[in-house]
NUDREN-765990 format. One record per atom (N, C-alpha, C): residue number from 0; atom name; x negated, y, z negated. Coordinates in steps of 0.05 Angstrom, whole numbers, plus 5000, padded with zeros to 4 digits. Layout:
nr/atom/east/north/up
NUM/CA/X/Y/Z
...
***
This chain:
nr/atom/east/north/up
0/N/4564/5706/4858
0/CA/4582/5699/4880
0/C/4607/5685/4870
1/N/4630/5695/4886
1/CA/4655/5677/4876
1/C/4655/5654/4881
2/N/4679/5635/4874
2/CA/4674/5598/4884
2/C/4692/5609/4911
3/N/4675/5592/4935
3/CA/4689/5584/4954
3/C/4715/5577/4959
4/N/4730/5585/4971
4/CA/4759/5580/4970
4/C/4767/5544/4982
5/N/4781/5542/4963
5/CA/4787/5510/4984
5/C/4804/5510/5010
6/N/4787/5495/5036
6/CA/4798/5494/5059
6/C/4843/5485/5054
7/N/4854/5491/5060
7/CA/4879/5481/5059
7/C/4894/5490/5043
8/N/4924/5485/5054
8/CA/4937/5498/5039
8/C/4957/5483/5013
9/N/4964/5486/4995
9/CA/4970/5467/4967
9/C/5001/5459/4987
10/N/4995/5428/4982
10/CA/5020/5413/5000
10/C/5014/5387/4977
11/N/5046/5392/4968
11/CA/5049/5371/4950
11/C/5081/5349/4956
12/N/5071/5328/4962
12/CA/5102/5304/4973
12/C/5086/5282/4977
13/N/5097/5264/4992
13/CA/5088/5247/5003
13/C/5097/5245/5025
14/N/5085/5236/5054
14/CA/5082/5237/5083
14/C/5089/5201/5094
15/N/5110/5192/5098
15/CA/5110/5165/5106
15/C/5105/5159/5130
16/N/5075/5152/5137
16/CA/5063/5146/5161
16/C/5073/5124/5166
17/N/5074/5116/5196
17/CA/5069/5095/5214
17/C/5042/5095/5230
18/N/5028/5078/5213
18/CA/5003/5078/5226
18/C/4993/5061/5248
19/N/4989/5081/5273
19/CA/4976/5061/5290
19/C/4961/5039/5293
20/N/4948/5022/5309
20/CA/4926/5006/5315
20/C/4904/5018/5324
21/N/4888/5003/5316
21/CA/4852/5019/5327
21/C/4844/5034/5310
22/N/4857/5052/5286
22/CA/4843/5069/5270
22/C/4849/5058/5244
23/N/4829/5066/5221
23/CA/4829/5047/5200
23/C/4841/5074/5186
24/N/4856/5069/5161
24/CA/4874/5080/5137
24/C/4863/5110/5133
25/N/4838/5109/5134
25/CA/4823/5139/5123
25/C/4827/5156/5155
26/N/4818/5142/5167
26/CA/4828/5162/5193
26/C/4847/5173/5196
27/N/4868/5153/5190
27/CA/4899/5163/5192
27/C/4904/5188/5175
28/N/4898/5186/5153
28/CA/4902/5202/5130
28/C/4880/5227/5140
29/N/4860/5224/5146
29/CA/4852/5256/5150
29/C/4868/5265/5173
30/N/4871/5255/5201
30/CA/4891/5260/5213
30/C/4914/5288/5209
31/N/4930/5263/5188
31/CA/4947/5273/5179
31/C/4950/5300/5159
32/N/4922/5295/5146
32/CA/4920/5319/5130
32/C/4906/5340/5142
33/N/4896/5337/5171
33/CA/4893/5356/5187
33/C/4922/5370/5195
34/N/4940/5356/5203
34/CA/4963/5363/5212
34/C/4980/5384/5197
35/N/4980/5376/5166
35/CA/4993/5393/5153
35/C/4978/5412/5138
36/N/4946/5415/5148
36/CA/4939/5432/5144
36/C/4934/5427/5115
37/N/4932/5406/5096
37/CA/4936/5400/5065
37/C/4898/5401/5048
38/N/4900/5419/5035
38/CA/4878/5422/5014
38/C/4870/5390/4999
39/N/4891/5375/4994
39/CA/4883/5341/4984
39/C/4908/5319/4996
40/N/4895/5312/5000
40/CA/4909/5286/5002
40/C/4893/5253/4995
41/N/4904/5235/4988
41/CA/4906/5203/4991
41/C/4912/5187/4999
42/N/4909/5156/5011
42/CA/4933/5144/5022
42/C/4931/5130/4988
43/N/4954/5106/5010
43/CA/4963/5083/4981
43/C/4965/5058/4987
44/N/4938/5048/4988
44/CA/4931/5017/4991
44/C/4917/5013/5035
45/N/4897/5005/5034
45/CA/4883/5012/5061
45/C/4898/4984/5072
46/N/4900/4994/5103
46/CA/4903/4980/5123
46/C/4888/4983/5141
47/N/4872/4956/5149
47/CA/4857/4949/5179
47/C/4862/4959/5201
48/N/4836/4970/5215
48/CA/4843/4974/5246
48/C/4861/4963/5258
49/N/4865/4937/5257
49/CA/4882/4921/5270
49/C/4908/4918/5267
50/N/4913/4930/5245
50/CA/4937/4937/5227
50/C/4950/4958/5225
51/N/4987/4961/5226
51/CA/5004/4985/5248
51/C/5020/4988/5221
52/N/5039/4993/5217
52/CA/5060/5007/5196
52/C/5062/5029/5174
53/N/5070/5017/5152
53/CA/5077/5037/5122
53/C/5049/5047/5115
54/N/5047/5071/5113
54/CA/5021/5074/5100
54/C/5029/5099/5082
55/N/5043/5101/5062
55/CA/5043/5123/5048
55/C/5029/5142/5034
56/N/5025/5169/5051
56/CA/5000/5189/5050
56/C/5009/5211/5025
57/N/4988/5214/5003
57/CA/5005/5230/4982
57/C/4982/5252/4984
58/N/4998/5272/4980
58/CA/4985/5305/4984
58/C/4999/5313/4955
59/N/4967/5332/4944
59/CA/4972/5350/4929
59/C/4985/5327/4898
60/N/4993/5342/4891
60/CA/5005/5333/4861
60/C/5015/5306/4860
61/N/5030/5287/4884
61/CA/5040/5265/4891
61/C/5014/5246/4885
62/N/4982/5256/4891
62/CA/4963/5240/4888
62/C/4963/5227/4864
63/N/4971/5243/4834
63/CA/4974/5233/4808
63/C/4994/5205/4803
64/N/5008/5203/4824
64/CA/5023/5189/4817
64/C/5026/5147/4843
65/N/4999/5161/4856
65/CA/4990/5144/4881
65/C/4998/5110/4867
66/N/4989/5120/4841
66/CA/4978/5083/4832
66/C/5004/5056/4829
67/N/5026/5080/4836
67/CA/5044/5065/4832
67/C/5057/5040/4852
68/N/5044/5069/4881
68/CA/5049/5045/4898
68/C/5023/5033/4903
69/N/5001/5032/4892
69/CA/4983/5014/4893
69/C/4984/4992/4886
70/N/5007/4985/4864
70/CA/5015/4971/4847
70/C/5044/4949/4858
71/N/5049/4962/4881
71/CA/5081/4962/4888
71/C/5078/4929/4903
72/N/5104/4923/4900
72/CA/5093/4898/4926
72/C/5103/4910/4957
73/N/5090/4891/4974
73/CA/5092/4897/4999
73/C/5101/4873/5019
74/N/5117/4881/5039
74/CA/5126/4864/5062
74/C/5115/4869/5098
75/N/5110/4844/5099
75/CA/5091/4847/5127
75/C/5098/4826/5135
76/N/5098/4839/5164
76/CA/5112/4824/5199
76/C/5084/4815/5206
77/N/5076/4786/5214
77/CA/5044/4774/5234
77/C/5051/4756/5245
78/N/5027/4756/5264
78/CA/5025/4734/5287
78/C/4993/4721/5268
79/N/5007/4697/5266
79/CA/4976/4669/5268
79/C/4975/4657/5289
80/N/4945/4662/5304
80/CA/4936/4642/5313
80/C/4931/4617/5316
81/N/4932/4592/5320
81/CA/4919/4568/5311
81/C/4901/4554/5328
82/N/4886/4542/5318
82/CA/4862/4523/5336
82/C/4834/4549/5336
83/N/4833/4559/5328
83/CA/4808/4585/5336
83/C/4810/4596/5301
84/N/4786/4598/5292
84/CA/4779/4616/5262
84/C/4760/4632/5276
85/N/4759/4658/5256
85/CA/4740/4690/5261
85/C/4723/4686/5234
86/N/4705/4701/5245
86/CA/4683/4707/5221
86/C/4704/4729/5202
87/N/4724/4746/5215
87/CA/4741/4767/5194
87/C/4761/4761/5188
88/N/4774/4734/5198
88/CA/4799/4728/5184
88/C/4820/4736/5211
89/N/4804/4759/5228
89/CA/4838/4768/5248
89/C/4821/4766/5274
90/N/4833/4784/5293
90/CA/4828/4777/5315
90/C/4804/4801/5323
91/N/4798/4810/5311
91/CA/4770/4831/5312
91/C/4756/4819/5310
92/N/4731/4794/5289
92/CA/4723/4778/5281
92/C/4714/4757/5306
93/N/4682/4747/5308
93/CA/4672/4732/5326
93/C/4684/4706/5313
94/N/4690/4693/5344
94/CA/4693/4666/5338
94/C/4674/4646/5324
95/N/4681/4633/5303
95/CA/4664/4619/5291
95/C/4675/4588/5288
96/N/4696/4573/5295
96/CA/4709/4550/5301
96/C/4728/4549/5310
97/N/4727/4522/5337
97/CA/4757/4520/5351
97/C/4764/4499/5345
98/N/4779/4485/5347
98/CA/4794/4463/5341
98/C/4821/4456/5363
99/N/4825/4433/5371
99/CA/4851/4430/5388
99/C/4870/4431/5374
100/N/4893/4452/5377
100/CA/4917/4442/5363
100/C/4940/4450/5376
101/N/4940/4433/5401
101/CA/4957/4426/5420
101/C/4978/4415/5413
102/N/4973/4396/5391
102/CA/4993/4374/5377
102/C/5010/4392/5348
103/N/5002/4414/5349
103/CA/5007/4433/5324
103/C/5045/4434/5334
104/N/5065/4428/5304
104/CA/5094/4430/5319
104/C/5106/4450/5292
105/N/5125/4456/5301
105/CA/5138/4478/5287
105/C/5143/4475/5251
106/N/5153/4445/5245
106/CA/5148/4430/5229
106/C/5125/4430/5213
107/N/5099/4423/5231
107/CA/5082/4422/5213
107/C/5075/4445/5204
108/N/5084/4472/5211
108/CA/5076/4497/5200
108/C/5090/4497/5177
109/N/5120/4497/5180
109/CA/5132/4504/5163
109/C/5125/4476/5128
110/N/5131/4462/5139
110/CA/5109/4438/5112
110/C/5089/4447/5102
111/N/5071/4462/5111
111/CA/5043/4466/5106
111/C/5052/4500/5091
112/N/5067/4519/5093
112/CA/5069/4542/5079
112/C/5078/4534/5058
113/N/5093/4513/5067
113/CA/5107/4512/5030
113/C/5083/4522/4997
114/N/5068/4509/4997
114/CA/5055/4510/4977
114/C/5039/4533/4968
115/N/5045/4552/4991
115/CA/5037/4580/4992
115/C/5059/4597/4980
116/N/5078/4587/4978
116/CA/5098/4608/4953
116/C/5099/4612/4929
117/N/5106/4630/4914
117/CA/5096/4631/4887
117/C/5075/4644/4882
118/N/5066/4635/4853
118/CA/5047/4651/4847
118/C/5025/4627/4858
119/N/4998/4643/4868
119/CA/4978/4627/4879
119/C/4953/4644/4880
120/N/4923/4624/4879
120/CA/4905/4632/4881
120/C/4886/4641/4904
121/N/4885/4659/4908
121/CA/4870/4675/4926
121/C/4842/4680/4924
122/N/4823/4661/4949
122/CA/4801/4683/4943
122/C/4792/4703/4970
123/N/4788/4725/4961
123/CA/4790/4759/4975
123/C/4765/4745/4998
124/N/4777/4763/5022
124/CA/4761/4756/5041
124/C/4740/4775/5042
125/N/4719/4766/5054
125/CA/4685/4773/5059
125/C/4689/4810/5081
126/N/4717/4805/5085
126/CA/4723/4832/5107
126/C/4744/4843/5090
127/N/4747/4851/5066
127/CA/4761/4861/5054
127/C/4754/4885/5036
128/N/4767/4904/5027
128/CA/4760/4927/5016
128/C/4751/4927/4982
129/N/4755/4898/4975
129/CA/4748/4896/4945
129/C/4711/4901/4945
130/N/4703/4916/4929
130/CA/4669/4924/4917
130/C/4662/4905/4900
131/N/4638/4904/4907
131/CA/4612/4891/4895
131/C/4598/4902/4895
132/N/4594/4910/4865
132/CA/4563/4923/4858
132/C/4566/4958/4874
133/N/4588/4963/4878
133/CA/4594/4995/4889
133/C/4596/5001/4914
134/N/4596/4967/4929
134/CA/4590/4966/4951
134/C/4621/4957/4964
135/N/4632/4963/4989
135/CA/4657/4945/4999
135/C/4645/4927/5007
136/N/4660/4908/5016
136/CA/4654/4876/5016
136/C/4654/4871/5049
137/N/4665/4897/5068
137/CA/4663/4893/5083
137/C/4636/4902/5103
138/N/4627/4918/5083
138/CA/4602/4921/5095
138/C/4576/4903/5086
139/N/4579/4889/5067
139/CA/4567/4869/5060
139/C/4569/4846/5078
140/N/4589/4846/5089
140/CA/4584/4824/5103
140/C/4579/4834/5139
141/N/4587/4858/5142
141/CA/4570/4866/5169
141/C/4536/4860/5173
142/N/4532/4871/5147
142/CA/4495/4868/5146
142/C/4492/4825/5135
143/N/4509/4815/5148
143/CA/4502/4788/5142
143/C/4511/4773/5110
144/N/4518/4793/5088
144/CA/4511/4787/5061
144/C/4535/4778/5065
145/N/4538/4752/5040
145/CA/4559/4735/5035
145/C/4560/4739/5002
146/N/4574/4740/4980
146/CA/4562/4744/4959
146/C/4595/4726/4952
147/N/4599/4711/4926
147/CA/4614/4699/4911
147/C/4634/4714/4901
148/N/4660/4706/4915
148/CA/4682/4718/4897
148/C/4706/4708/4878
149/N/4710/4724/4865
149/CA/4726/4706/4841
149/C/4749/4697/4855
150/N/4769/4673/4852
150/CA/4792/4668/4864
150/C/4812/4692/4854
151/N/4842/4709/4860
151/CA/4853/4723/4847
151/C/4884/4708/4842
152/N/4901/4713/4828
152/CA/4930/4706/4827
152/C/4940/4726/4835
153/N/4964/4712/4857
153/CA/4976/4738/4873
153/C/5000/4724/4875
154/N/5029/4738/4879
154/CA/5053/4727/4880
154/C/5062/4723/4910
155/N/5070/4707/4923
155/CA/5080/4704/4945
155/C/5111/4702/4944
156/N/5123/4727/4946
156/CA/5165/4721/4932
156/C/5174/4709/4957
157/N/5172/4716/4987
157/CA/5179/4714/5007
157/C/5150/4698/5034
158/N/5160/4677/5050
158/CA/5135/4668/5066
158/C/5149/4656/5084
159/N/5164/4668/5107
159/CA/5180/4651/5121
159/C/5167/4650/5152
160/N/5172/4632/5168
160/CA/5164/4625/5194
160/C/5196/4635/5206
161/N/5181/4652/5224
161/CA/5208/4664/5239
161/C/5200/4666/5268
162/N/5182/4657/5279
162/CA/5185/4644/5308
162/C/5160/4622/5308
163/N/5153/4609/5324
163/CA/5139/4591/5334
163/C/5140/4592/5371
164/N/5107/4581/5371
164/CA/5108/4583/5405
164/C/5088/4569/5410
165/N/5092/4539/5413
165/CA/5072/4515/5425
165/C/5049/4519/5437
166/N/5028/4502/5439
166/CA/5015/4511/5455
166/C/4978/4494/5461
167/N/4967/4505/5476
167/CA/4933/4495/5469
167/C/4929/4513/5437
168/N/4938/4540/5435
168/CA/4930/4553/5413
168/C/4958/4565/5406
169/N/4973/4556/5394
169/CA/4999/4561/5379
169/C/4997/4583/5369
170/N/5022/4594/5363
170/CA/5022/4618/5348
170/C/5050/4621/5330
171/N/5052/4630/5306
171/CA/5067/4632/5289
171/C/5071/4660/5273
172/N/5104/4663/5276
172/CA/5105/4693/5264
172/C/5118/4687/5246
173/N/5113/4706/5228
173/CA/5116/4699/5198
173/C/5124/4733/5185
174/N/5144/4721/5165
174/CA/5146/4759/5142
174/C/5145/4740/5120
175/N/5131/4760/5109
175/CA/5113/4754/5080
175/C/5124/4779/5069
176/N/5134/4775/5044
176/CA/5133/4797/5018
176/C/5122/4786/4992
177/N/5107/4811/4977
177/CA/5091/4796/4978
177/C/5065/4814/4941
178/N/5059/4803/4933
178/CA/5049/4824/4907
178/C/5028/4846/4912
179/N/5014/4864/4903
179/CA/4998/4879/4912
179/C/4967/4858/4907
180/N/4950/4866/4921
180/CA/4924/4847/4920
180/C/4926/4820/4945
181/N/4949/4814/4948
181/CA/4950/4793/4970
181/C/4937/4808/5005
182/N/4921/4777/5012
182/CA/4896/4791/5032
182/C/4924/4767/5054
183/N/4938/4781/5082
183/CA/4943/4761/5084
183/C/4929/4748/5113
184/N/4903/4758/5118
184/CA/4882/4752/5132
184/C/4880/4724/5114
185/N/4872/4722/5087
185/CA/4866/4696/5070
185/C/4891/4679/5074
186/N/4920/4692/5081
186/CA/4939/4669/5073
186/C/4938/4656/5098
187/N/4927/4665/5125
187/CA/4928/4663/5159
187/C/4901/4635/5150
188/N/4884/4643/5142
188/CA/4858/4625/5139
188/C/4858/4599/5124
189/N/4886/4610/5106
189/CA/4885/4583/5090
189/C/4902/4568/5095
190/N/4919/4575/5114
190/CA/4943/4559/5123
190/C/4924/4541/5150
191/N/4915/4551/5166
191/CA/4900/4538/5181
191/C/4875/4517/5176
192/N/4868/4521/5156
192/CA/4851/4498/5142
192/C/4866/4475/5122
193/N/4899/4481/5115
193/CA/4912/4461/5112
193/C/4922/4441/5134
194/N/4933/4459/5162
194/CA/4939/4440/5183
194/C/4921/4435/5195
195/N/4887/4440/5183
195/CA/4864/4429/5193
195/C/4854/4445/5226
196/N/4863/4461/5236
196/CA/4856/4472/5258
196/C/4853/4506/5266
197/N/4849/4506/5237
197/CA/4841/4542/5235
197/C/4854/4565/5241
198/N/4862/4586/5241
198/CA/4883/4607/5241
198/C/4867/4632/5244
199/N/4877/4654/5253
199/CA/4870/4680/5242
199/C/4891/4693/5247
200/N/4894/4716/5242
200/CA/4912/4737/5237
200/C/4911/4757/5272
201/N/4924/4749/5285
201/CA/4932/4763/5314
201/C/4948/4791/5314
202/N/4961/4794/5292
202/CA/4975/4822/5294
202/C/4975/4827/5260
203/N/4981/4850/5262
203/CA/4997/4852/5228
203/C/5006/4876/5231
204/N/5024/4876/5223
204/CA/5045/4902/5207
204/C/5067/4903/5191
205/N/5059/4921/5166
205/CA/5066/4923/5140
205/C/5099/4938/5143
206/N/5116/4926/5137
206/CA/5143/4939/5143
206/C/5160/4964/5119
207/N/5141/4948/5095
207/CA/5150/4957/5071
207/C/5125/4966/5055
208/N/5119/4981/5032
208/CA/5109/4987/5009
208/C/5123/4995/4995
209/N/5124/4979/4966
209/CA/5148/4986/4942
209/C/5170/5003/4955
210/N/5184/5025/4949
210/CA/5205/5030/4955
210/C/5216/5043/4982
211/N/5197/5038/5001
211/CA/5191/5054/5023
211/C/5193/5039/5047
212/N/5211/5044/5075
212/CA/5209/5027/5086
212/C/5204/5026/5117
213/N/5196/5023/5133
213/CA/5186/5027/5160
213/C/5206/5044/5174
214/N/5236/5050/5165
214/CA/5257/5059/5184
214/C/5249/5088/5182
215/N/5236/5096/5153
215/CA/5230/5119/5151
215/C/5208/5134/5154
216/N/5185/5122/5163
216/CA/5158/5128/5172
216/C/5160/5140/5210
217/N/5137/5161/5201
217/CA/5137/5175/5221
217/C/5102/5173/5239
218/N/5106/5171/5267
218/CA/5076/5174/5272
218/C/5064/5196/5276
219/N/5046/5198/5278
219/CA/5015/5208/5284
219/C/5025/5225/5305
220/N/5032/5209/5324
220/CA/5034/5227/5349
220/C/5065/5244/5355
221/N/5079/5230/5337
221/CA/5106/5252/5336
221/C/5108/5274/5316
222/N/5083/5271/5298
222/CA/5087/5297/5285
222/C/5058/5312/5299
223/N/5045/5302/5315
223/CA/5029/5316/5332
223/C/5042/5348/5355
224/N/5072/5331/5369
224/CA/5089/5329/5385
224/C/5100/5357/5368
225/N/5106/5354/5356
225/CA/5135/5369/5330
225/C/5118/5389/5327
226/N/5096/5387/5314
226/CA/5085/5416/5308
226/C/5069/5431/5334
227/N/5053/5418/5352
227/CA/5051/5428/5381
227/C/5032/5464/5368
228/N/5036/5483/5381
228/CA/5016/5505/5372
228/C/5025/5519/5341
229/N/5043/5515/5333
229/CA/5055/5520/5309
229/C/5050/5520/5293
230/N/5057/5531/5263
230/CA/5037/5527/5241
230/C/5048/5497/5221
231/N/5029/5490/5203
231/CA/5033/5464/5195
231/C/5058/5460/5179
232/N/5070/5491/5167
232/CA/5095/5484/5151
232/C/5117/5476/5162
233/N/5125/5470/5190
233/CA/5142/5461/5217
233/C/5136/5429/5195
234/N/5130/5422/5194
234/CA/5127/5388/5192
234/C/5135/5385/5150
235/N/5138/5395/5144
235/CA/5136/5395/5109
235/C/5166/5376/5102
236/N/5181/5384/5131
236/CA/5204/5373/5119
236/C/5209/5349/5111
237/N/5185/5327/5123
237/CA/5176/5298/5130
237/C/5173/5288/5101
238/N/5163/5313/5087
238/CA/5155/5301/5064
238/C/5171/5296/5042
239/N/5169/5270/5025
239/CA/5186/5266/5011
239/C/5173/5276/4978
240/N/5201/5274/4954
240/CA/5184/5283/4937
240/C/5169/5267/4914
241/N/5147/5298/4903
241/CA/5130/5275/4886
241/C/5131/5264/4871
242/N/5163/5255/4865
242/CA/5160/5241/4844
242/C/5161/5214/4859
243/N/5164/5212/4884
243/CA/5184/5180/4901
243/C/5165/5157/4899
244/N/5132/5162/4894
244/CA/5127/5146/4888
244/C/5126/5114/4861
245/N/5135/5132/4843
245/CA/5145/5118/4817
245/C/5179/5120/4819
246/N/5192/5118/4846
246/CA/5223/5120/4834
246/C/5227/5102/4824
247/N/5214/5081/4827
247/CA/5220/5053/4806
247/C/5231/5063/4782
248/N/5222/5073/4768
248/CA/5211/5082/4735
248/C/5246/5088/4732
249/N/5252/5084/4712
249/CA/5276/5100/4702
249/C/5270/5127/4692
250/N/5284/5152/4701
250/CA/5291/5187/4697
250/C/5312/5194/4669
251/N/5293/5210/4652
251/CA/5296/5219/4639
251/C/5295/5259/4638
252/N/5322/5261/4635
252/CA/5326/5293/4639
252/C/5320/5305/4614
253/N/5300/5326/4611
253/CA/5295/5332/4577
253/C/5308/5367/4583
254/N/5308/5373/4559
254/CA/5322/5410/4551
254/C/5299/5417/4559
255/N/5291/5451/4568
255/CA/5270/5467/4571
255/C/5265/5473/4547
256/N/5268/5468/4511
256/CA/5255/5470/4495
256/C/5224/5447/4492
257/N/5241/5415/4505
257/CA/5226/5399/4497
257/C/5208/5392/4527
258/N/5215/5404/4533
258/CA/5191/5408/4564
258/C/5165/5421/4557
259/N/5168/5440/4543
259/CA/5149/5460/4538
259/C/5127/5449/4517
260/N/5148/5430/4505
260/CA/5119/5422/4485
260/C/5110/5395/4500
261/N/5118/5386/4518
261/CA/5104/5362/4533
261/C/5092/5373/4544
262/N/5092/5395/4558
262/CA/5063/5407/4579
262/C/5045/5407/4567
263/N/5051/5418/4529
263/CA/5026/5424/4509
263/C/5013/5400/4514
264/N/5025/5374/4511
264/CA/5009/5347/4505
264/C/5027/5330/4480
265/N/5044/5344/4477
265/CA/5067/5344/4452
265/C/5081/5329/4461
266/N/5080/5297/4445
266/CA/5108/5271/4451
266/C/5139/5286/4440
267/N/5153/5278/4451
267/CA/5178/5297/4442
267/C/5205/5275/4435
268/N/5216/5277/4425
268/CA/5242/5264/4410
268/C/5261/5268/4429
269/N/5277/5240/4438
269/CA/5297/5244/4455
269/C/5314/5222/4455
270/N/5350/5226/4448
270/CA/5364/5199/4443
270/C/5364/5186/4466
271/N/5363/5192/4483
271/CA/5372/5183/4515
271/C/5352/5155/4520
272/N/5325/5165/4501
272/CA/5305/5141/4507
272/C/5313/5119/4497
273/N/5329/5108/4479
273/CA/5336/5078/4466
273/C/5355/5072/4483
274/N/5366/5083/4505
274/CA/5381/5076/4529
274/C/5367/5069/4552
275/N/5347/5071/4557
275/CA/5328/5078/4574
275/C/5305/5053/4584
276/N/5294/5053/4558
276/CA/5284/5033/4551
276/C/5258/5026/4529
277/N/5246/5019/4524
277/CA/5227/5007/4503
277/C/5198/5014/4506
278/N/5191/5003/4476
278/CA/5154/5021/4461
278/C/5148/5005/4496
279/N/5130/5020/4501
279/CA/5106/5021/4519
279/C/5116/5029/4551
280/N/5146/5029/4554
280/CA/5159/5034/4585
280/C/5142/5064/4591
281/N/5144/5065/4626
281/CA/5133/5080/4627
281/C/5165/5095/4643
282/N/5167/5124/4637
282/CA/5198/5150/4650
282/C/5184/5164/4665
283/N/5201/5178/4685
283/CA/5197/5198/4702
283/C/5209/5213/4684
284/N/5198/5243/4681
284/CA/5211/5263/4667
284/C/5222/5285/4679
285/N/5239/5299/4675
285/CA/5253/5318/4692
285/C/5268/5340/4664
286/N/5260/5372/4679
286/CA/5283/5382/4674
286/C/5307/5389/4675
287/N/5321/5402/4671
287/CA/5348/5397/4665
287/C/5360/5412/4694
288/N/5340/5431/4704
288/CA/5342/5439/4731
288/C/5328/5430/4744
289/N/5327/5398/4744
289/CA/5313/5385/4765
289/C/5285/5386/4771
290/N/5278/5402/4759
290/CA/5244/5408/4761
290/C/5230/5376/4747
291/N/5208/5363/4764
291/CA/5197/5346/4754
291/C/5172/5351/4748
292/N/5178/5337/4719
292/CA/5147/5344/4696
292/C/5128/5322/4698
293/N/5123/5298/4702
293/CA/5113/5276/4705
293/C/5124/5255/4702
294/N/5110/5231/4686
294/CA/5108/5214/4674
294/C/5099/5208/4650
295/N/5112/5206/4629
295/CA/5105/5189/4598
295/C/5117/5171/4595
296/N/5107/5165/4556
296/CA/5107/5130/4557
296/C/5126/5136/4537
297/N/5139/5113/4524
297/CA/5161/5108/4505
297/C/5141/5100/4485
298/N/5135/5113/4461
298/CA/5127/5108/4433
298/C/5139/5100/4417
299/N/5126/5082/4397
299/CA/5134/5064/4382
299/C/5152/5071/4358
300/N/5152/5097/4355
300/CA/5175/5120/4345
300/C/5196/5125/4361
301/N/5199/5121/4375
301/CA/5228/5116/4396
301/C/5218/5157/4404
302/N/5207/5166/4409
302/CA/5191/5188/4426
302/C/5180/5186/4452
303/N/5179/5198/4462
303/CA/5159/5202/4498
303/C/5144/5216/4506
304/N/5119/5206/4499
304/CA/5086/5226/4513
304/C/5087/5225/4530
305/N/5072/5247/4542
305/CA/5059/5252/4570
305/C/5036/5237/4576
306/N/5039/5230/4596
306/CA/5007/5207/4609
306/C/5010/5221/4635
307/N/5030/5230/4653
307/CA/5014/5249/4682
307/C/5026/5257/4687
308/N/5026/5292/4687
308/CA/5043/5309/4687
308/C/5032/5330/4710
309/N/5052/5333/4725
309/CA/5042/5353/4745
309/C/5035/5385/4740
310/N/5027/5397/4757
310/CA/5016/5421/4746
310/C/5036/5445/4760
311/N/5032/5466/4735
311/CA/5054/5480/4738
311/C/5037/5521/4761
312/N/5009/5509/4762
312/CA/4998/5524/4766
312/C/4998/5530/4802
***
């Protein structure tokens, strides 16, 4: 018997969602890769039910290159609660302490973030997607389990209070930018156990991921809208290309001689790289007709291997 054909059709970009509320990251993304009808797709870094914005969906060949914005930092718009803590950190999460903080003033918020900028220690919340033992952490703690986690270092570049609103249970909006790994369910929890009257996370949405930014994300239900009985290639135009997730990287244009031996696996000699930059940088590679070959590294021979190269098949 032959192999089964794979459902979908080869769709390679990346898709800049605006993800709704109520559905968690993997939803979105099959969703979406229902929509375009796509043989693979990934997202890039999960967002909570409770949680709306950037969610950048990579299909096809773009998957190779996901880690970058896994890696990327990120900026997010929230509402904290105060006087009330959750068993999850947000507002999904059973109440588990109230506290009065009637007397809570704009002031004392902004005093109390301070020490939250910079680099700082984090420890990952009990409703979070980090594994134990193969397990997420958030289902560990559905079934009751609490298990010990390491504190992490995470950068806080940006932590500003950008409204305030008095109250029996105050509330504070805040944009955070911010390193990858930062939980900011933990920064809501720990700010509230500094002004002593507990916090959780009332809204969240992510405005930014590394180079990508909310103006340009599209929803669910407008490319629902757009494609209507139509076939899925109506919507392709959305997609951006695969290299955008590492545009960080500095681009390097090579000849179609020395392309050919980097597909082999062959590091290849190029002056352009001591301009470029240094042993261990990682280039976007391109040919000379724009065709993009991957990503390699700068060798300690002033040369550039391949480490993920898309496929020409």
């Amino acid at each position: 018997m032959g192999r089964r054909p794979k459902w979908g059709r080869k769709v390679n970009g990346v898709l800049l969602l605006d993800k709704p509320a109520g559905i968690t990251a993997n939803d979105a993304l099959q969703k979406a890769k229902r929509l375009f009808f796509a043989n693979r797709a990934g997202h890039t870094g999960a967002l909570d039910p409770l949680a709306t914005g950037v969610l950048p969906v990579c299909f096809g060949e773009a998957t190779k290159f996901s880690q970058y914005l896994l890696d990327a930092d990120k900026r997010y718009r929230s509402t904290f609660c105060f006087g009330m803590a959750t068993e999850s950190g947000d507002a999904d999460g059973e109440v588990i302490a109230t506290a009065d903080a009637s007397g809570l003033t704009e002031r004392d918020v902004l005093t109390a973030i301070e020490p939250f900028r910079g680099r700082i220690k984090q420890v990952p919340s009990m409703y979070s997607a980090l594994k134990h033992k193969g397990q997420p952490l958030y289902k560990l703690a559905r079934q009751g389990v609490e298990v010990e986690r390491e504190a992490r270092e995470v950068e806080i570049f940006e932590y500003e209070l950008v409204g305030f609103t008095p109250g029996a249970q105050p509330r504070a909006e805040v944009e955070i930018h911010c390193s990858k790994g930062t939980y900011v369910r933990s920064l809501a929890e720990d700010l509230g156990r500094e002004l002593g009257v507990g916090a959780y996370v009332d809204r969240l949405h992510r405005s930014a991921a590394g180079p990508f930014d909310e103006a340009d994300a599209v929803t669910l239900d407008e490319l629902t809208e757009e494609r209507g009985e139509g076939r899925a290639e109506l919507l392709d135009h959305h997609l951006l290309p695969v290299d955008s997730p590492a545009a960080d990287l500095p681009a390097l244009t090579l000849p179609e001689d020395s392309g050919y031996y980097l597909r082999q696996g062959q590091p290849v000699m190029d002056l352009q790289v001591y301009r470029i930059g240094a042993e261990g940088d990682m280039v976007r590679l391109f040919l000379e007709n724009g065709d993009f070959l991957g990503v390699g590294e700068i060798t300690d021979d002033g040369r550039v291997a391949p480490r993920r190269l898309v496929s020409t098949l």
